[in-house]
C-alpha positions in Angstrom: 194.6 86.7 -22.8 193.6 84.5 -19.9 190.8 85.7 -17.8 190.5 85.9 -14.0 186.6 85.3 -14.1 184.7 83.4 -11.7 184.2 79.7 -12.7 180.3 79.9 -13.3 180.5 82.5 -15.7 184.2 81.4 -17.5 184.3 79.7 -20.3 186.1 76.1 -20.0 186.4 75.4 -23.8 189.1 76.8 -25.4 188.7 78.6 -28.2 188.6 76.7 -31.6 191.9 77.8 -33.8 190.8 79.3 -36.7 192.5 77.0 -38.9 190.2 74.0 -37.3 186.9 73.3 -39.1 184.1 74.8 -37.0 180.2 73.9 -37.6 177.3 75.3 -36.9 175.4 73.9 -34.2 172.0 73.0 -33.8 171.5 75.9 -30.8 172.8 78.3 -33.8 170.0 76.9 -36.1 167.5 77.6 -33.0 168.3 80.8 -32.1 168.4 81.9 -36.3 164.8 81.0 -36.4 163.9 83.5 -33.7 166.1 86.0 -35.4 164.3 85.5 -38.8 161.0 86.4 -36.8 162.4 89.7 -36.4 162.7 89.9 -40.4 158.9 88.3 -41.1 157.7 91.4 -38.6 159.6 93.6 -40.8 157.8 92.1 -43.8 154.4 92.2 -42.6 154.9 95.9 -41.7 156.3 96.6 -45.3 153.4 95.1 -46.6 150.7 96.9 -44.6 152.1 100.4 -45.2 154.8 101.1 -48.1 155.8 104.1 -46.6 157.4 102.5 -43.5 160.1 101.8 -45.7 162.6 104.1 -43.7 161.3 102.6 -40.5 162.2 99.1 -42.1 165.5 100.0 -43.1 166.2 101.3 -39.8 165.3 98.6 -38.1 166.7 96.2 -40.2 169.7 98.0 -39.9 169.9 97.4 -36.0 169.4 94.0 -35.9 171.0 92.6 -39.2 174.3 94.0 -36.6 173.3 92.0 -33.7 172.6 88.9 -35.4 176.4 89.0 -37.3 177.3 89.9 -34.0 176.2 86.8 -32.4 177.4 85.2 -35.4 180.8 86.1 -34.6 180.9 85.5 -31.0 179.5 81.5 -31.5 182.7 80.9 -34.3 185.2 82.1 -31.4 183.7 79.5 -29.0 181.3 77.2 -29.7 178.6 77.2 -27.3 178.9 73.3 -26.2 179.2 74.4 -22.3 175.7 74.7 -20.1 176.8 78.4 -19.1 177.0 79.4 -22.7 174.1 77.2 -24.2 171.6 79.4 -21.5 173.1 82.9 -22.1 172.2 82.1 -26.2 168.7 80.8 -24.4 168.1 84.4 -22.3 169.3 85.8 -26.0 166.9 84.5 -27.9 164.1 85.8 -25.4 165.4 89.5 -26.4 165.3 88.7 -29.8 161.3 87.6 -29.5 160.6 90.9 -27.6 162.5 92.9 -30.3 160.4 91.1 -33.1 156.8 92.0 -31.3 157.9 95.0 -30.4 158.7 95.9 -34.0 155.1 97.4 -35.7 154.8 99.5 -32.6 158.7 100.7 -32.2 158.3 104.3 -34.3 154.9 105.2 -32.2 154.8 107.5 -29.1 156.5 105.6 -25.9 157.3 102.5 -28.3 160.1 101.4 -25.8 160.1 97.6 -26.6 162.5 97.5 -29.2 164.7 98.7 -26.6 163.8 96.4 -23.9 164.3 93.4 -26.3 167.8 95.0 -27.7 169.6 95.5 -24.5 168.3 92.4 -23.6 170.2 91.2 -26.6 173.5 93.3 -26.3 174.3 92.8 -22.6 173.9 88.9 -23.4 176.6 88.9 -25.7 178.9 91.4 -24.4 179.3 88.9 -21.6 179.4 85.9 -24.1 182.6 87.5 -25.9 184.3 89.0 -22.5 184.5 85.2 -21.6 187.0 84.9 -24.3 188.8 87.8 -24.9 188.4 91.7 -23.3 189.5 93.0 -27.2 185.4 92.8 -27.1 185.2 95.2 -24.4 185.2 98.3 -26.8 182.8 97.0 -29.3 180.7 96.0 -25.9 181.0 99.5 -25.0 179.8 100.8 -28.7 176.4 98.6 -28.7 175.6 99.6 -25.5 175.5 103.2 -26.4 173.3 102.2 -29.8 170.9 100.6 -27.2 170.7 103.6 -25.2 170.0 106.3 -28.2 167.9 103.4 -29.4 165.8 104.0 -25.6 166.0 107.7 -26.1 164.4 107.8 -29.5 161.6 105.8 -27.9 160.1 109.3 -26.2 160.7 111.3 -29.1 158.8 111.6 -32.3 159.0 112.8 -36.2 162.6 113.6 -37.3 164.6 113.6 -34.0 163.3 110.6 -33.4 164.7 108.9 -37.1 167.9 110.9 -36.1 168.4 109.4 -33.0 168.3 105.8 -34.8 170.6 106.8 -37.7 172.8 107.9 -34.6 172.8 104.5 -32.8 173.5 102.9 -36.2 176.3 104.8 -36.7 178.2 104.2 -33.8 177.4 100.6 -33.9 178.1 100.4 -37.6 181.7 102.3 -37.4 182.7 100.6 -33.9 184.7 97.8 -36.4 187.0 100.7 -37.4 187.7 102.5 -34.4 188.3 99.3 -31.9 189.8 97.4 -35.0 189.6 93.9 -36.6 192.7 91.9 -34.5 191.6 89.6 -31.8 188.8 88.5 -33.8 189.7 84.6 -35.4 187.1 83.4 -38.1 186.4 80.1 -39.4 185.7 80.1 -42.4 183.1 77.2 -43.0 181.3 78.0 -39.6 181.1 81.8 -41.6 179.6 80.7 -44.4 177.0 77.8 -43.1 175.4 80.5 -40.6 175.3 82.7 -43.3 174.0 80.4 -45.7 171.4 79.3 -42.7 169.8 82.6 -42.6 169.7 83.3 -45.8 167.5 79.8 -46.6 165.0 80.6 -43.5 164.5 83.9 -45.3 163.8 82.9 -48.4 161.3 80.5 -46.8 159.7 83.4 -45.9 159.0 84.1 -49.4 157.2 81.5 -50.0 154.9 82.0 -46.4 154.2 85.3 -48.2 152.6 83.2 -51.5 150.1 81.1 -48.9 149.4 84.7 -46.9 148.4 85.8 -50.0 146.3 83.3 -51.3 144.6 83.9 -47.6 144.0 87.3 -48.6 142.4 86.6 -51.2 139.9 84.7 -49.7 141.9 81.4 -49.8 140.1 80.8 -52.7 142.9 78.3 -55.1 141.8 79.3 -58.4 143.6 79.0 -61.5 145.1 82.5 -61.4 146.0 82.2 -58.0 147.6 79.1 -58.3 149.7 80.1 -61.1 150.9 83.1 -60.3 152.3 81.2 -56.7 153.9 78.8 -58.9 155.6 81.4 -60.7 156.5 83.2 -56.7 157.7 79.4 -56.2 160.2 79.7 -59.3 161.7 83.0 -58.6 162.1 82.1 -55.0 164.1 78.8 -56.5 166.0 80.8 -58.6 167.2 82.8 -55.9 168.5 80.1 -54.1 170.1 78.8 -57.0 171.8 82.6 -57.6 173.2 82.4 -54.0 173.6 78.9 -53.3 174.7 77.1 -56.5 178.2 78.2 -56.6 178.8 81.3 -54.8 178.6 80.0 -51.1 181.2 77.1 -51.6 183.7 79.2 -53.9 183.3 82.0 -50.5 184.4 79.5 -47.8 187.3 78.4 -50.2 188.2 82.1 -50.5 188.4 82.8 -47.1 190.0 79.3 -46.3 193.1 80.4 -48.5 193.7 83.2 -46.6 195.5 82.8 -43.6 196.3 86.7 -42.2 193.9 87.3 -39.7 192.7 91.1 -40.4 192.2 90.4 -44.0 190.1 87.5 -43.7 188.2 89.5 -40.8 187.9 92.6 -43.3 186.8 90.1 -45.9 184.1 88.6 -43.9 183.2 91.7 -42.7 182.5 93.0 -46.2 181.2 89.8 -47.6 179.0 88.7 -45.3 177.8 91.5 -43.3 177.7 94.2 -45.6 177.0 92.9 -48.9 174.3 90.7 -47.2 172.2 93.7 -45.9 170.6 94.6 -49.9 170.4 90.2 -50.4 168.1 90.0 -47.1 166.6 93.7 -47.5 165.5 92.3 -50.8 164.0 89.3 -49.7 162.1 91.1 -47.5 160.8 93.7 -50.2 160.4 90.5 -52.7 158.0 88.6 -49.8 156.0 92.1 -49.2 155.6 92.5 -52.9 154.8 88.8 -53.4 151.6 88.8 -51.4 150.3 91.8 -52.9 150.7 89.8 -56.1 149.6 86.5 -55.4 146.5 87.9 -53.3 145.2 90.0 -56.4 147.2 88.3 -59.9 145.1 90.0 -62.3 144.8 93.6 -60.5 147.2 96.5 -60.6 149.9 96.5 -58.3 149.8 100.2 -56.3 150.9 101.4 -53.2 154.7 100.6 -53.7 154.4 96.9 -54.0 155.4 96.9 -57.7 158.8 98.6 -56.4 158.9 95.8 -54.0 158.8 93.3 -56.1 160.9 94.3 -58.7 163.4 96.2 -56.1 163.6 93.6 -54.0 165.1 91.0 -56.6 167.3 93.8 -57.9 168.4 94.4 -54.1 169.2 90.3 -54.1 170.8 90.5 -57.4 173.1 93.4 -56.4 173.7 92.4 -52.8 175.4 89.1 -54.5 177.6 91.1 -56.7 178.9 93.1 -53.5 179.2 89.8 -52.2 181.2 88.3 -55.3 183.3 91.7 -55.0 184.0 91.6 -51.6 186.0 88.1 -52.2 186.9 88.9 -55.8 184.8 85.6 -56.9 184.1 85.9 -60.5 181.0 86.8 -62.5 179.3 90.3 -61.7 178.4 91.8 -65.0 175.4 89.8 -65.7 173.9 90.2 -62.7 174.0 93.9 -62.3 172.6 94.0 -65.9 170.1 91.7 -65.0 169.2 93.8 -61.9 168.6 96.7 -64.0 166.5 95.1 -66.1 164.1 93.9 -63.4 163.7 97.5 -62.3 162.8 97.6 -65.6 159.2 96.1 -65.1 158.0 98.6 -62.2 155.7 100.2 -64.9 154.4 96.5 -65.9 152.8 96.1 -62.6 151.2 98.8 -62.5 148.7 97.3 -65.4 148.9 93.7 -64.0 150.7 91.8 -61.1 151.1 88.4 -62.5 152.6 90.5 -65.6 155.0 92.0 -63.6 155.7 88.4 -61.8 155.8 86.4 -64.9 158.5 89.1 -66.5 160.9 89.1 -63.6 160.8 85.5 -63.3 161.6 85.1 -66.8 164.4 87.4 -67.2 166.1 86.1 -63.8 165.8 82.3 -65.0 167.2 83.2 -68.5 170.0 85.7 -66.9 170.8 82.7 -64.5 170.9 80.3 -68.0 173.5 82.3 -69.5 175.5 82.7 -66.4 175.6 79.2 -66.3 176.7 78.8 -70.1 179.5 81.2 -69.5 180.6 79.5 -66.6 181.1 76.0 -68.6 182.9 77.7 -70.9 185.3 78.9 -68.5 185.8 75.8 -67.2 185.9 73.9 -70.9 189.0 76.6 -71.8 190.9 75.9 -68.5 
């Protein structure tokens, strides 16, 4: 519906149909690397402490849901108008308070998290309402996360956790209860932003082999600069497990479908929630790949050896939701394969490079096969 808005604050561009092709623009890219911040914080505290896991997940939770969010608001209207270009601006400074303010957010009075995330949410409730008051609900549910978000700030122990599992929840469940019409998606502008994040993540991974050669006294020594070659390789092969094949065949899957809801409902399941165990686990991958890299030939302890091998699995599994979610083919190998990788938990706990060196090579070879089987698919058709 049109509007009645006043003409600083209106948005003059019309909305892109959904049937147009939509790319990402180079403000998108921008603002994503100031998001991804958010997810390096999130790392660094994994790796200090293990047992902030819950505080991670949390978190993460949060502000996975305000970055699809602003994913979702830029393929309705592109922001190519001054008025929209600074509100993702002022964003962006929310998003940079949230990330500092995340190793301090689960301590007494640790109110920047909030700050930062209504910051964040008030920003792009009044980017959507430019376009359609359908957002108004949704507006209405994120607001209220951000405010049990700012309550759990004075609390501490378990109300404090409760209050964030509450703000999740209503921001997690508003989808269902405001529903998914009104919402037009395009389909390649869905699955480059997508794909965007993903690749500044996994560079993270590989930030987390040169922190740990730091650690380790920045010494490169033959160990040291094997076992980051071998963090290189599984980083490359899980860019090849999510970019090789599977990101092309999902913009084609949503591109063939032209009802509205569904292809919301797919997106929604595709790319919002089967991403959250693919970026969760390059997160727990990065933690447990400077513990490795900064001691090769120790022991992994603390957790780190479930890092490393959960946080593969996580990736693994995350891109079988993912193939699910828009019934792309080939699923079995890789949940097998992710099982198998949990396999080598008790491996680091005698050495780290072990550990490293095993995951590697079962990924690489699991990724070998699925490659066979998917030539002879294509040979029989």
């Amino acid at each position: 519906m049109d509007l009645r808005l006043p003409t600083w604050f209106a948005e003059r561009v019309t909305p892109t149909p959904d049937h147009e092709e939509l790319r990402v623009s180079t403000l998108e890219l921008f603002f994503d690397l100031v998001f991804v911040f958010t997810a390096t914080q999130l790392t660094v505290l994994l790796a200090a402490d293990f047992t902030t896991a819950p505080q991670v997940l949390l978190m993460f939770g949060v502000i996975w849901w305000m970055f699809a969010s602003y994913a979702w608001v830029t393929n309705a209207v592109p922001p190519i108008r001054v008025t929209r270009r600074m509100f993702m601006l002022a964003a962006m400074a929310g998003w940079l308070i949230i990330a500092l303010a995340v190793p301090e957010s689960f301590v007494d009075e640790g109110v920047g998290f909030a700050v930062g995330l209504f910051v964040v949410v008030i920003v792009h409730g009044l980017m959507y309402l430019q376009s359609t008051w359908r957002f108004l609900r949704m507006f209405a549910a994120n607001l209220t996360g951000a405010v049990l978000i700012l309550i759990a700030s004075g609390m501490t122990g378990l109300p404090k956790y409760g209050m964030w599992v509450a703000a999740l929840l209503v921001m997690w469940t508003s989808p269902y209860i405001t529903g998914q019409e009104g919402f037009p998606l395009h389909p390649g502008h869905v699955a480059e932003r997508h794909g965007l994040v993903v690749i500044i993540a996994l560079g993270e991974s590989i930030v987390a082999v040169a922190v740990g050669i730091e650690d380790n006294g920045g010494e490169l020594s033959v160990p040291a600069v094997a076992t980051a070659l071998v963090g290189l390789a599984l980083s490359a092969s899980l860019w090849w497990a999510y970019f090789h094949i599977d990101l092309e065949r999902a913009e084609d899957a949503l591109t063939r479908v032209t009802d509205q809801v569904r292809r919301t409902r797919m997106v929604l399941f595709g790319f919002f929630y089967a991403h959250v165990p693919i970026l969760l686990g390059i997160i727990a991958l990065s933690a447990g790949l400077k513990k490795a890299v900064a001691h090769p030939g120790d022991p992994l302890t603390g957790g780190a050896q479930i890092a490393l091998a959960g946080g593969v699995a996580l990736y693994l599994l995350g891109s079988v939701a993912f193939r699910l979610a828009l019934a792309l083919p080939g699923r079995a190998i890789r949940t097998v394969t992710a099982v198998l990788i949990l396999a080598t938990v008790p491996v680091g706990l005698v050495t780290a490079a072990g550990q490293l060196v095993l995951i590697a090579v079962i990924l690489i070879a699991a990724l070998a096969l699925e490659e066979r089987s998917e030539h002879r698919q294509v040979a029989r058709v």
